[in-house]
C-alpha positions as CSV (number, residue, x, y, z in Angstrom):
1,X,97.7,123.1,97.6
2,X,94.6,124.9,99.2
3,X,94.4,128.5,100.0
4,X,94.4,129.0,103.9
5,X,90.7,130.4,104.3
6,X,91.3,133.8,106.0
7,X,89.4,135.6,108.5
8,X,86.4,137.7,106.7
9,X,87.0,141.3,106.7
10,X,84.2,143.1,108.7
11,X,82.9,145.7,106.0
12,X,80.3,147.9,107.3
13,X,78.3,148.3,110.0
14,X,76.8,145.3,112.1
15,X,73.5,144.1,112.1
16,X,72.9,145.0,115.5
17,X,74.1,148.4,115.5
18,X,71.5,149.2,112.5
19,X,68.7,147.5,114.6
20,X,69.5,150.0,117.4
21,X,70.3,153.2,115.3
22,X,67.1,152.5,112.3
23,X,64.3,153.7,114.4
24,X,65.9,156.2,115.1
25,X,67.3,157.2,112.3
26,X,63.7,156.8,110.7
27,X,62.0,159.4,113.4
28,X,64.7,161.9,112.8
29,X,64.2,161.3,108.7
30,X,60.8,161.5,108.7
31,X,58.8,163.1,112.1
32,X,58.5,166.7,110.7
33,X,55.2,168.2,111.3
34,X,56.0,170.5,108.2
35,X,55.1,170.5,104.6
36,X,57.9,172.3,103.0
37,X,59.9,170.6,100.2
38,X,59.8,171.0,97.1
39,X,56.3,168.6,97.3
40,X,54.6,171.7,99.2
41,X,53.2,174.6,97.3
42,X,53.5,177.9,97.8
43,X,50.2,178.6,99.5
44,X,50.7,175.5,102.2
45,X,49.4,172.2,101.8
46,X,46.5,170.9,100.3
47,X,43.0,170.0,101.5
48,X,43.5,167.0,100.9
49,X,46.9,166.9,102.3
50,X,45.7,168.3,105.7
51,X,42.3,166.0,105.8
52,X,45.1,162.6,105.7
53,X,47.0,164.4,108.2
54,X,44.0,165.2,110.5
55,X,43.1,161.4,110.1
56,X,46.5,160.3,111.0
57,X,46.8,162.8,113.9
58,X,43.2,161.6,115.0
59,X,44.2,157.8,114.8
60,X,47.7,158.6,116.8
61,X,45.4,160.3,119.0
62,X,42.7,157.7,119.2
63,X,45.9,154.7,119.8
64,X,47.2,156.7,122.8
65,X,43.7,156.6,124.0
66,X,44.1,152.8,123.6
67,X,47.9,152.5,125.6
68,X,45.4,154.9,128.4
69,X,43.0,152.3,129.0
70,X,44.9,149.3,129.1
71,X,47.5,150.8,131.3
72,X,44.6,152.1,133.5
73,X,43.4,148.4,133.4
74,X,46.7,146.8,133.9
75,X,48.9,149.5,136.0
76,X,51.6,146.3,136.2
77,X,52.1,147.5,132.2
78,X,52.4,151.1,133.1
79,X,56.4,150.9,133.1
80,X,56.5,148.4,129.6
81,X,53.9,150.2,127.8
82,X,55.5,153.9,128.7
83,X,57.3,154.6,126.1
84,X,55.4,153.0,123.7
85,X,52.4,155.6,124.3
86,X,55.2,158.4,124.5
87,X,56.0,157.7,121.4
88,X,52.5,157.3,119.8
89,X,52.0,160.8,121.0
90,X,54.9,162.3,119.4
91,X,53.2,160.5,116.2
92,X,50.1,162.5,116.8
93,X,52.1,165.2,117.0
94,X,54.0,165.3,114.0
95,X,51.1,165.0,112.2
96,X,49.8,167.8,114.0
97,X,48.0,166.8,116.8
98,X,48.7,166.5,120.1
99,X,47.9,166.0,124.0
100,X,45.3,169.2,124.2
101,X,43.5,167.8,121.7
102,X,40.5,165.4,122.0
103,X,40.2,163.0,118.9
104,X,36.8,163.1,117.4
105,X,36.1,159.0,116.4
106,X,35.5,158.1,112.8
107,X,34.9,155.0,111.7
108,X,37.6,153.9,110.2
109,X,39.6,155.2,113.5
110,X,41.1,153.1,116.8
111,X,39.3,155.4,119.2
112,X,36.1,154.5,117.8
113,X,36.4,151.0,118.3
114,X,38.6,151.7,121.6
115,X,35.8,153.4,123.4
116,X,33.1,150.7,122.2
117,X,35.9,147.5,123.8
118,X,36.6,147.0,127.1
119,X,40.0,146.2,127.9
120,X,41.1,142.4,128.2
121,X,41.1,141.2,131.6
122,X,44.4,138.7,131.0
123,X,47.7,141.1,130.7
124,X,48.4,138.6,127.4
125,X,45.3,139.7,125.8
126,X,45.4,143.1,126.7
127,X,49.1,143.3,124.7
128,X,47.9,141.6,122.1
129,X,44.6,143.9,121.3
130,X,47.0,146.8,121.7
131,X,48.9,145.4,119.1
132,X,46.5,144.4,116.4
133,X,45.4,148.4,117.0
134,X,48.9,149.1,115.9
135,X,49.7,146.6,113.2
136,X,46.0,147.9,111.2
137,X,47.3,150.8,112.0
138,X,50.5,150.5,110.4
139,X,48.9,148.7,107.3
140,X,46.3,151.4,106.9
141,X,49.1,153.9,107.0
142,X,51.3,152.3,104.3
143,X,48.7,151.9,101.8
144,X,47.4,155.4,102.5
145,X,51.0,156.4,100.8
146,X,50.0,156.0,97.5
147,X,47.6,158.7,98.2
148,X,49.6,161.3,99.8
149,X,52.7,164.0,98.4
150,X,56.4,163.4,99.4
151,X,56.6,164.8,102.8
152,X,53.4,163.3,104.2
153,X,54.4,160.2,102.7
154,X,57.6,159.8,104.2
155,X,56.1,160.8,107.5
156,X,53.6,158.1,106.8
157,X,56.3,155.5,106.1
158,X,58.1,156.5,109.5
159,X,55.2,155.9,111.7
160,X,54.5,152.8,109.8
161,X,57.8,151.5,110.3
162,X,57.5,152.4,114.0
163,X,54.0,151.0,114.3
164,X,55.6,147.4,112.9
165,X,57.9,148.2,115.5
166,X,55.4,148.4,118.3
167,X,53.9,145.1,117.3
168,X,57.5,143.3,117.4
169,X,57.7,145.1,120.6
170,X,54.0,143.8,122.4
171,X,53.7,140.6,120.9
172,X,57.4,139.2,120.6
173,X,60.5,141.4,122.2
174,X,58.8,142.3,125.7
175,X,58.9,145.6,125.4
């Protein structure tokens, strides 16, 4: 004689619910513009350690300049790209950068190129330039973990993570 199949027991929380709370939870872990831990040393953080975060404020910086001229391209984007750019700037400034600040272009930066490119003229194109910006972006900043102490590294990871996010976001999950 079978065994009547029985109703599987919900154990733990639901996919969707850690969808909605992960980003979240990934800001609040890792969005600190602080270096103490027991990573940091006594007299602050290192050159080294405050160069990669000038870089990562100065490419926050140079993306938000990017969301800026698209949205001043395409105003009909204004309200989907919004929060998007707020958040990028809260990126810039955890690293410690922020809206006074101007970001000088390097090379290797978004604002470099972003100044050099106009803005697409199709609303399409013009989200999906925005989000190869972020998805380089995003890989540049998880490789650049390797290279960084604890803190600045799980900052890095977060903004990664949240980068990958904003590509979902312009390319696939109308933001």
């Amino acid at each position: 004689m079978p065994f009547p199949s029985s109703p599987r027991a919900h154990c733990g929380p639901r996919r969707r619910t850690l969808l909605a709370v992960g980003p979240a939870a990934l800001a609040l872990a890792g969005c600190t513009a602080g270096g103490e831990g027991p990573g940091a040393s006594e007299n602050g953080p290192s050159a080294a350690e405050r160069r990669a975060r000038a870089r990562a404020a100065r490419d926050s910086e140079g993306l938000v300049e990017r969301y800026d001229d698209v949205i001043a391209a395409h105003p009909g984007l204004a309200e989907r790209l919004g929060p998007l750019r707020a958040e990028t700037v809260r990126h810039a400034q955890a690293f410690g950068g922020g809206p006074g600040r101007k970001p000088s272009p390097s090379p290797s930066s978004p604002s470099a190129s972003s100044s050099a490119a106009a803005v697409p003229g199709d609303d399409k194109d013009a989200l999906a330039a925005l989000a190869a910006a972020e998805r380089e972006l995003a890989d540049r900043r998880a490789k650049a973990l390797l290279d960084v102490p604890g803190e600045l590294a799980r900052l890095l990871a977060s903004v990664a993570a949240a980068g990958a996010a904003h590509v979902y976001l312009l390319t696939e999950g109308g933001a």
